[in-house]
N, C-alpha and C positions, 0 to 999 in steps of 0.2 A: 849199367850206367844210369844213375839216376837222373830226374829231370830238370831241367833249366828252372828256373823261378821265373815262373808269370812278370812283365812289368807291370808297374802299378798301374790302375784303373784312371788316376787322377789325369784329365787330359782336357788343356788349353783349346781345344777344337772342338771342344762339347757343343753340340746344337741345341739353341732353344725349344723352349717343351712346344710352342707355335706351331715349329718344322717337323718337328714329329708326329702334332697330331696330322699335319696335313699330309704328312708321307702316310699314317694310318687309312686318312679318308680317301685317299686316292688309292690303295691296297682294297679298302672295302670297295671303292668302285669298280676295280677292275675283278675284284669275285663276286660282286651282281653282275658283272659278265655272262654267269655261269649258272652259280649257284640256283636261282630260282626257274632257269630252264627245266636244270634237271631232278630239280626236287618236287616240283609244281607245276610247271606248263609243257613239259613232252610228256610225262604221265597223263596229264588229259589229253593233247592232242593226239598221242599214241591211241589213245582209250577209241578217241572219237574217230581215226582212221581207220584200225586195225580191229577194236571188239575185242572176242575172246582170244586172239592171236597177239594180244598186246604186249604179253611179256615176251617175247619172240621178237617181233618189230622192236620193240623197247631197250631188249640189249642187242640185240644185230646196231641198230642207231647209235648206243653207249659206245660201244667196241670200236665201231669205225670214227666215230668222233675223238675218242682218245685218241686214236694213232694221229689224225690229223693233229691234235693237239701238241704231241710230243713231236712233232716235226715240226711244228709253227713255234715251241718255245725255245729247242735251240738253235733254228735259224733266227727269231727274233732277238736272241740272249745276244747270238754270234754279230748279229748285222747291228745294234747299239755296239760290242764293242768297238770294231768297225768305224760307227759315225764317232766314239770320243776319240780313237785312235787320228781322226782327220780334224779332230776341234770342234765336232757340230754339238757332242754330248747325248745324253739318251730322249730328251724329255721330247723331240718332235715323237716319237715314237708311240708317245702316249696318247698322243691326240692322233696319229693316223689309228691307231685302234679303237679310239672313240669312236670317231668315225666309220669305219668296218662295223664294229658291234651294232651301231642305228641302222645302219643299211642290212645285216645279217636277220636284224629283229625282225626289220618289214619284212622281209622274203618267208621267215619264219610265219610271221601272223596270216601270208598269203596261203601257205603250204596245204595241201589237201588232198595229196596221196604219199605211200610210204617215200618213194623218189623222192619229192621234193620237201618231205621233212627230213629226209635223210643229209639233203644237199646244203640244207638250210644249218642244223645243227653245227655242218663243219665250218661252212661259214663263221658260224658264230665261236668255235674253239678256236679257230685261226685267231679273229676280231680279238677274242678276253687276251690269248696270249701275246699280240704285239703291244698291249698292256702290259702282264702280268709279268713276261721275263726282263725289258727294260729297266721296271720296277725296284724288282728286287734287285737287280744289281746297282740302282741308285743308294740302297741303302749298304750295300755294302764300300761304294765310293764316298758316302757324303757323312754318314754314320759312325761313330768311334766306338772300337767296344763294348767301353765304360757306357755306352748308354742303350747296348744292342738286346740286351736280354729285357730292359724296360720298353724299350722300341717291339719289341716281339711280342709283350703284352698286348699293347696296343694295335698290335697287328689282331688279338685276337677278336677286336670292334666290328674286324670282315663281316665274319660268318652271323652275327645277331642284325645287323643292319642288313644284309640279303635275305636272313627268312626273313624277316618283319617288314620289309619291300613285298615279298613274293606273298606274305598274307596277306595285307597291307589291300595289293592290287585285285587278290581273289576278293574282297571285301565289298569293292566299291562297287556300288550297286549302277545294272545299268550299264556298264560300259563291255564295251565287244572286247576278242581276244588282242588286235589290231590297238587300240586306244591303251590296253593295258599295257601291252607290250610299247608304245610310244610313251607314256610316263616312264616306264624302266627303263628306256635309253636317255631319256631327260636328266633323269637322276644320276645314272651311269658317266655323263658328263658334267655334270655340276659337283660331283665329288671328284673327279680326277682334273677338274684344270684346274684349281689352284697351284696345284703344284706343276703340273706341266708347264703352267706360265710364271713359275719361280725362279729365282736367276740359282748357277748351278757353286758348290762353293767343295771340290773334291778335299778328300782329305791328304795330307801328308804320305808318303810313305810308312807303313805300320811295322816295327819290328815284329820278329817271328819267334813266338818264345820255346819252341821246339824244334829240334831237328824237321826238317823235309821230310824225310822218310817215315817218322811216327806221325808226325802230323798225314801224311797220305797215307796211315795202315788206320788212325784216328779215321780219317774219311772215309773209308772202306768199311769201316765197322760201321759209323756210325749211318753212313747209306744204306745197310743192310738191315738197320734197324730201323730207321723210317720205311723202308719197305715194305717190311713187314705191316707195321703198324697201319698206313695207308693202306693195304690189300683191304686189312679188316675195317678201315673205313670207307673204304668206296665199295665192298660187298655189304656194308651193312648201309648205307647213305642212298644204295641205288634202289632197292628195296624195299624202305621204309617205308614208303608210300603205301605200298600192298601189305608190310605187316602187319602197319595199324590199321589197315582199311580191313581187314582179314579178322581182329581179332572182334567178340561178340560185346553188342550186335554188328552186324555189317552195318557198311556207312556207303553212299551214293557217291559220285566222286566228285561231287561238291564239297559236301559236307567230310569228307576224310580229308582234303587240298584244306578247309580251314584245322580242321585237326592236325595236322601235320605240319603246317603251318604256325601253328598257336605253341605245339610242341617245340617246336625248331626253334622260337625267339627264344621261351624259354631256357633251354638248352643251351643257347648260344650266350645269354644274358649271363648266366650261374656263375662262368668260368672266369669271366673277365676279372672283379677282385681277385683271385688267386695269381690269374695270369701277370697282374701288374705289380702286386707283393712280391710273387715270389721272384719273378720276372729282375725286382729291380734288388730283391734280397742277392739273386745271382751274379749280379754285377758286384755288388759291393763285397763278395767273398769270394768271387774269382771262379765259382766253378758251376759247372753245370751239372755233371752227371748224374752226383743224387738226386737231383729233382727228375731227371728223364728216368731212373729208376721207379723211382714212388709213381712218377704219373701213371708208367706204364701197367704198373699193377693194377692202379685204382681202373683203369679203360678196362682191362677184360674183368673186372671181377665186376663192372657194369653192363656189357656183354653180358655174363653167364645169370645174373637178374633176367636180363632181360630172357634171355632164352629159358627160364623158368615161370617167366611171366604167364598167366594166363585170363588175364584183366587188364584192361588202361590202365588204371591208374600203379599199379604196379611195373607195368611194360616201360610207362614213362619215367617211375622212379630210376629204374636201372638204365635208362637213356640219359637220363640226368647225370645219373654219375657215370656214365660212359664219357659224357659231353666237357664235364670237365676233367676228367685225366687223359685224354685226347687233345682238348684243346691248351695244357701246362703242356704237353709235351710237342708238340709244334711248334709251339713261340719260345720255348727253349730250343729247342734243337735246331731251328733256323738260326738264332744267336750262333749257336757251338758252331755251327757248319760254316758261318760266314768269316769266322776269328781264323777258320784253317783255310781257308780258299788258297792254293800254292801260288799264283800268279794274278796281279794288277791287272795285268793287262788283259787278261783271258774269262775276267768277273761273269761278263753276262751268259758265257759258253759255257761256265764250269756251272754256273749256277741251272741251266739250261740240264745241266748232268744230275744236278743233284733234282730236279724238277721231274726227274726220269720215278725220280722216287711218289709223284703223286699221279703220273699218267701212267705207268708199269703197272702199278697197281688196281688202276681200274682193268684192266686188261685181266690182271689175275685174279683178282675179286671177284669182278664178274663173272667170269669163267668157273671158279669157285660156287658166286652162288645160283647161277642158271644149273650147273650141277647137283647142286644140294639143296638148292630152296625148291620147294612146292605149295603153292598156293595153300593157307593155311595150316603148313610146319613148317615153319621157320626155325624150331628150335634147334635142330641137328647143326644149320647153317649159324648159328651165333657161338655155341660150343668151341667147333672148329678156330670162327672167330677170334674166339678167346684164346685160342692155344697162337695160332698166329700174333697175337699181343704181347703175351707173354714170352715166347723166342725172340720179340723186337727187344723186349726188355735185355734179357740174359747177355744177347749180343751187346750192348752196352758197357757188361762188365769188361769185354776187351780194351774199350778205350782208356788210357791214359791221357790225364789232365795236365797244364803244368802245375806246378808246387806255386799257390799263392804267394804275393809279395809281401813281408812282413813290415808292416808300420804303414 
């Protein structure tokens, strides 16, 4: 049986480019939720508790912050649906996690044994995600598809505005852990109210241009392929810190936090042009899948650079092009994932599901690379990497598109 044809993309309920950038800046605020904790300030606070028992404390702390995470996003996905299901809509939800997030920071800046970094962390996954699942399922309420794969571009603004926070505050000269962490919750709220304090304007009802059934075997594939893909970024993201710091000469973990730092904006900067061409090339041709093909190539054959690297500057070249076919293939495939969501009503739960695919994966990554990584050979641990990116890709080929609309 062949496929339905796609409706047209053309649609009356298109949101101004204003709304989207503020759905983007509030997206980036809710991943400096996160983001610079774990790329920058628990690697030092680890450092400065634990010593040479750091990578230990380090992912025991990961591990257990993930699962709180994955329980805080589909109870928060579930309890927004919840408040629209009664008329209140999701957006208090953004600000009770603003809230959480400043209060999780303090606790964090106080923290000065492994207990209370440990306790403090979760805090702080809870905090990002009564953010981060409300979020996304606003965009899949307020958002029309014709603008979701450009909208996912812009979602990729997160991850460069969190490292260049997280450098940013390693920079400023003179200021305690306490001080730094109080600017990052400043900021962390001055990108997310705008929009919390936006009036809400749902969409229509969306026609389904697939069967039910392919569209949920569509979901199933394409969940197993973000899977994948996440394992190999949250094994290679958790890490970083100590690769770069690892490779010659050694670096102090001052001085590695701004390298790694300096890298990450980089990194995070590169992708954005591609992600917003192709992003909005996607929309206007209907389909996603070649691009979540090509991206996923380019990510492990950035991977297997890197894990050939045996220099900066080379290390960084292949994190470069890790960073942008990593980051086209996220902001697409959030697009594709939101276009098959089965039920209105179930947005912030299903999204919650599909969210399984960034927290599952630190779970297996980690696990992954505490197994295989060892201080100073990382390369066995990005190989692997690579082969996990590349099975994300191939699973893709399962999915079926529908047939674009002609004219």
């Amino acid at each position: 049986m062949s496929a339905r044809p796609a409706p047209a993309y053309a649609d009356s309920s298109a949101r101004p480019w204003r709304f989207l950038l503020l759905f983007a800046l509030a997206n980036a605020g809710g991943t400096i939720g996160y983001l610079p904790l774990f790329t920058v300030f628990l690697p030092m606070k680890v450092e400065t508790v634990a010593g040479a028992g750091r990578l230990n404390l380090f992912t025991v702390v990961a591990l257990i912050g993930t699962i709180a995470a994955i329980a805080a996003n589909i109870g928060f996905g579930w309890l927004s649906d919840r408040s629209v299901a009664r008329g209140g809509g999701r957006r208090r939800w953004l600000l009770l996690g603003t809230l959480g997030l400043a209060l999780a920071y303090a606790d964090f800046a106080r923290a000065d044994s492994p207990l209370e970094v440990l306790l403090a962390v979760i805090a702080v996954q809870c905090a990002a995600n009564a953010v981060l699942a409300p979020l996304l399922a606003l965009m899949a309420d307020e958002i029309p598809d014709a603008q979701k794969g450009f909208t996912g571009g812009l979602l990729a603004l997160a991850n460069p505005i969190g490292a260049a926070s997280a450098w940013a505050l390693v920079q400023l000269p003179g200021l305690a852990e306490h001080g730094r962490l109080g600017l990052l919750s400043l900021g962390i709220a001055l990108l997310i109210a705008p929009l919390a304090l936006s009036p809400a304007r749902r969409l229509p009802p969306q026609p389904t241009p697939l069967p039910r059934a392919q569209a949920r075997r569509n979901l199933a594939a394409a969940w197993i392929a973000r899977l994948l893909l996440q394992a190999a970024g949250n094994g290679l993201t958790l890490y970083l810190y100590y690769y770069f710091a690892d490779l010659p000469p050694r670096q102090d973990a001052l001085r590695a936090a701004d390298f790694v730092g300096r890298t990450l904006v980089l990194a995070y900067l590169l992708p954005l042009p591609c992600t917003l061409l192709l992003g909005r090339l996607s929309d206007r041709i209907g389909r996603r899948k070649p691009f979540l093909l090509a991206s996923a190539a380019v990510t492990a054959g950035g991977l297997v650079l890197m894990g050939f690297a045996a220099s900066r500057p080379v290390a960084v070249a292949g994190f470069l092009v890790y960073g942008v076919g990593a980051q086209l293939f996220m902001a697409l495939h959030g697009a594709f994932w939101m276009q098959e969501l089965p039920s209105e009503r179930h947005r912030g739960r299903d999204l919650g599901i599909l969210n399984l695919t960034n927290t599952l994966p630190a779970l297996v990554g980690t696990a992954i690379a505490w197994a295989v990584a060892t201080p100073g050979s990382f390369a066995p641990l990005l190989f692997l990497l690579a082969a996990l990116t590349l099975g994300g890709g191939l699973v893709m080929l399962l999915v079926r598109e529908p047939v674009p609309a002609q004219g």
